[in-house]
Wavefront OBJ file of the C-alpha trace (Angstrom):
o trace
v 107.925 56.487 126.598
v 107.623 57.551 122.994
v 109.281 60.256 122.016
v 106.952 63.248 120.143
v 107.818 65.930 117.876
v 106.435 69.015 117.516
v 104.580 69.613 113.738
v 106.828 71.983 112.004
v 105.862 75.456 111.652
v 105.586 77.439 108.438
v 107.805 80.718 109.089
v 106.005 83.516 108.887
v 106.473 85.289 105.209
v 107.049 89.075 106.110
v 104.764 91.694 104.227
v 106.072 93.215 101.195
v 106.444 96.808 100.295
v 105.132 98.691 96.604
v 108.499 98.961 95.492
v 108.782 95.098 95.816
v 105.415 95.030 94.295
v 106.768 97.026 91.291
v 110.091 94.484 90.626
v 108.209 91.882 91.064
v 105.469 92.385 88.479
v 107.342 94.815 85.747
v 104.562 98.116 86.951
v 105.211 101.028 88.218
v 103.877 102.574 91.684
v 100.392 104.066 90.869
v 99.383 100.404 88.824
v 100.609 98.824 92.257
v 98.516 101.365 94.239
v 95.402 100.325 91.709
v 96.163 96.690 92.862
v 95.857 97.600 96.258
v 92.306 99.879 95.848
v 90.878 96.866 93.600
v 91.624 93.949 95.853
v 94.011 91.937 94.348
v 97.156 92.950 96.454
v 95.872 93.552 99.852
v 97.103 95.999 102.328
v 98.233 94.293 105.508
v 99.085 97.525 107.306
v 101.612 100.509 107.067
v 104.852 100.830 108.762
v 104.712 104.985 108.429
v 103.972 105.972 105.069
v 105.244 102.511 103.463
v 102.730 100.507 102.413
v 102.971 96.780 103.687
v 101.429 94.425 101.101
v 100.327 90.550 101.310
v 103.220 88.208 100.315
v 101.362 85.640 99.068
v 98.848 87.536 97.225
v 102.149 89.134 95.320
v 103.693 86.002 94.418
v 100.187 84.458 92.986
v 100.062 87.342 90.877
v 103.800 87.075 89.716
v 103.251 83.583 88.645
v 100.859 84.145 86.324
v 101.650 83.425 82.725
v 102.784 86.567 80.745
v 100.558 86.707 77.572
v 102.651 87.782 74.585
v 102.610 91.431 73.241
v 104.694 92.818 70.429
v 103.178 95.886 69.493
v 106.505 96.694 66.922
v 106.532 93.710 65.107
v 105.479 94.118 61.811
v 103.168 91.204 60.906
v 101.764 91.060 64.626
v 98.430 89.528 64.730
v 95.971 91.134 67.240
v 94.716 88.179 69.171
v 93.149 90.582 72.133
v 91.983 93.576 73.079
v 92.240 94.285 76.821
v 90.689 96.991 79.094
v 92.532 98.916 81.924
v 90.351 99.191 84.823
v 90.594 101.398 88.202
v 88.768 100.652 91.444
v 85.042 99.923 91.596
v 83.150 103.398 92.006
v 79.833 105.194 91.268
v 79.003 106.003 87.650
v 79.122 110.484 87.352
v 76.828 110.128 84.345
v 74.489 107.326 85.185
v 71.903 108.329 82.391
v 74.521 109.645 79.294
v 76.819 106.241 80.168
v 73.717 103.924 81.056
v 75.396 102.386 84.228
v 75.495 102.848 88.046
v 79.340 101.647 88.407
v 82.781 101.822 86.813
v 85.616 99.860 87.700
v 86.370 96.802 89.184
v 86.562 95.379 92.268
v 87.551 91.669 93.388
v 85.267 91.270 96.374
v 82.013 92.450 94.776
v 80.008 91.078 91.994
v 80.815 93.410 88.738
v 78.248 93.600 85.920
v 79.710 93.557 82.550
v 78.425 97.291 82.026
v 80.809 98.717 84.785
v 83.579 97.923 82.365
v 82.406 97.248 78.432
v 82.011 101.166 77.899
v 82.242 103.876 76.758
v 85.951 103.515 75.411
v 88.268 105.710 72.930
v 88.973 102.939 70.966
v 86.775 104.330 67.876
v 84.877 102.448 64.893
v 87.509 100.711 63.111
v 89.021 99.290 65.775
v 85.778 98.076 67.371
v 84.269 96.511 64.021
v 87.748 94.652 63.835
v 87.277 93.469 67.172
v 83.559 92.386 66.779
v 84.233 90.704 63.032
v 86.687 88.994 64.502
v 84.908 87.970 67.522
v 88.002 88.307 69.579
v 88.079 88.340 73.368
v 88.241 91.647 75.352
v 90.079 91.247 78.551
v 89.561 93.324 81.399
v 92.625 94.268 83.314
v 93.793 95.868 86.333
v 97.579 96.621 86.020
v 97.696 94.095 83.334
v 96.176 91.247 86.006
v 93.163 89.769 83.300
v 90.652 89.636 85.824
v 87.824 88.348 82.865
v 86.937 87.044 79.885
v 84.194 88.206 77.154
v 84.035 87.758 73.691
v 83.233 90.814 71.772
v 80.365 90.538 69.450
v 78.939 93.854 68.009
v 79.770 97.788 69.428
v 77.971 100.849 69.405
v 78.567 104.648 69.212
v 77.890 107.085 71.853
v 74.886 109.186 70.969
v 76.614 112.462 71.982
v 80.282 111.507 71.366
v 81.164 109.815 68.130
v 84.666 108.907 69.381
v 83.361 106.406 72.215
v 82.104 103.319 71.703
v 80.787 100.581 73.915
v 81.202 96.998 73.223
v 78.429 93.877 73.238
v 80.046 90.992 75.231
v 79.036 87.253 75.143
v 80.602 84.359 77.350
v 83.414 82.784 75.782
v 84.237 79.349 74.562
v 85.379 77.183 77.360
v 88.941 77.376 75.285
v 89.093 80.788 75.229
v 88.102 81.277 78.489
v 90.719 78.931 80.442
v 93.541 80.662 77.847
v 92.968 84.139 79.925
v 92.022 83.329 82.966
v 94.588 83.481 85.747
v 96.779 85.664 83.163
v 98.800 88.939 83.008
v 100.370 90.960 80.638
v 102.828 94.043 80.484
v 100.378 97.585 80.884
v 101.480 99.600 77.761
v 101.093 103.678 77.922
v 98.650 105.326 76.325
v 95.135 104.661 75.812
v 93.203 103.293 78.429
v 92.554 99.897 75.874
v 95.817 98.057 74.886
v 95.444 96.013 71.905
v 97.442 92.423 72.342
v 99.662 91.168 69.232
v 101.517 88.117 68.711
v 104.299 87.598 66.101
v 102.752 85.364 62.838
v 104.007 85.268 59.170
v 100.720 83.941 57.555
v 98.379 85.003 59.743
v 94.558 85.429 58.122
v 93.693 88.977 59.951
v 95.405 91.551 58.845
v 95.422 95.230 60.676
v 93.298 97.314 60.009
v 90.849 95.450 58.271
v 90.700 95.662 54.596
v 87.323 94.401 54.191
v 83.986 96.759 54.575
v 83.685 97.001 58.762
v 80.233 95.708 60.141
v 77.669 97.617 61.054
v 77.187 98.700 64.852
v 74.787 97.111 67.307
v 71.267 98.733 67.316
v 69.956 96.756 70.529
v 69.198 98.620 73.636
v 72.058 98.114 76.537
l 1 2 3 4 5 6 7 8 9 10 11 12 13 14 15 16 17 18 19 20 21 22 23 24 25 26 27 28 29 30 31 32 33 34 35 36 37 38 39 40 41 42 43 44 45 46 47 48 49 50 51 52 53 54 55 56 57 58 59 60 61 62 63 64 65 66 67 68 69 70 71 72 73 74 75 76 77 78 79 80 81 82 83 84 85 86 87 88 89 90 91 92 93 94 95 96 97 98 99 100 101 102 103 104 105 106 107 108 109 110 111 112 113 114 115 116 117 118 119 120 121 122 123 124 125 126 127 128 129 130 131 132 133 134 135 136 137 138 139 140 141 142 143 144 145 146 147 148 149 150 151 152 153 154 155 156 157 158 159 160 161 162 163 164 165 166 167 168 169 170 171 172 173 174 175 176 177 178 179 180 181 182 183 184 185 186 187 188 189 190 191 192 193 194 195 196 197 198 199 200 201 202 203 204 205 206 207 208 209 210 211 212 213 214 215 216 217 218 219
């Protein structure tokens, strides 16, 4: 008689915990925690208080490509501008901010508003972004979890210091360079501009030439 085998079985990958989480991807324990509330690093269960995280998950987030950020160097190009983003929740101010949600989420469709506003980032840096057409990046932990291209801005009827950005689909180039990316969360503000190191680089920062004028269109 012939003889069978058995198919070979894939062991079993044991959860991981956050402090695995945090090795693994260069963040510390609440950006693992935002990971968690925003879907991308699912919570298999809880062995007491120790959170017990998807294996798999972690290691397709590790093995994303690291997009380059020298904030020191001196003739850094900003090539970027990316967006931190917590969980998916209802808008406070649904009439000042002219949204229902803010946040992100990966299981639920996210309108662009949820996320393009209203940011700190102020008028010179959003006219450099929108003359420049560069590509905003929202992030969660520093996982890119989109790409638009920035095209105008506007300023925040009752606070000057906020501004909300217009957003456009990008390029197909564009678009495949920053999807399925990451990128080391700086400190700080809750926008993180993204440099790379070039000696003749066109743009210069900040912007030497007269700064654009902001959107007038209705959101």
């Amino acid at each position: 008689m012939p003889h069978h085998t058995a198919p070979a079985v894939a062991p079993e990958v044991a959860p991981v915990t956050t402090t695995a989480a945090m090795a693994a991807l260069g963040i510390n324990r609440d950006q693992v925690v935002r990971l968690v509330e925003t879907g991308l690093l699912p919570e298999l269960g809880r062995r007491g208080r120790t959170r017990l995280l998807d294996p798999v998950a972690l290691a397709d987030l590790a093995a994303r490509p690291l997009l380059p950020d020298h904030p020191g160097t001196d003739d850094g190009e900003v090539y970027a501008l990316a967006l931190h983003l917590g969980p998916l929740t209802a808008e406070a101010h649904p009439t000042r901010n002219q949204r229902t949600q803010v946040g992100w989420h990966a299981t639920t469709p996210v309108p662009d508003q949820a996320w393009t506003g209203w940011w700190n980032t102020g008028v010179d840096i959003a006219a450099h972004c929108a003359d420049h057409q560069l590509p905003v990046l929202p992030a969660v932990s520093g996982i890119v979890v989109d790409v638009r291209m920035i095209t105008g801005w506007r300023v925040h009827p009752l606070y000057p210091g906020l501004v909300q950005f217009d957003v456009t689909a990008p390029p197909t180039p564009m678009r495949r360079s920053y999807t399925g990316t990451r990128f080391q969360p700086a400190a700080g503000p809750p926008w993180q501009r993204l440099r790379r190191p070039t000696r003749n680089h066109a743009t210069a920062w900040p912007p030497t030439t007269e700064a654009p004028r902001p959107s007038t269109s209705d959101t």
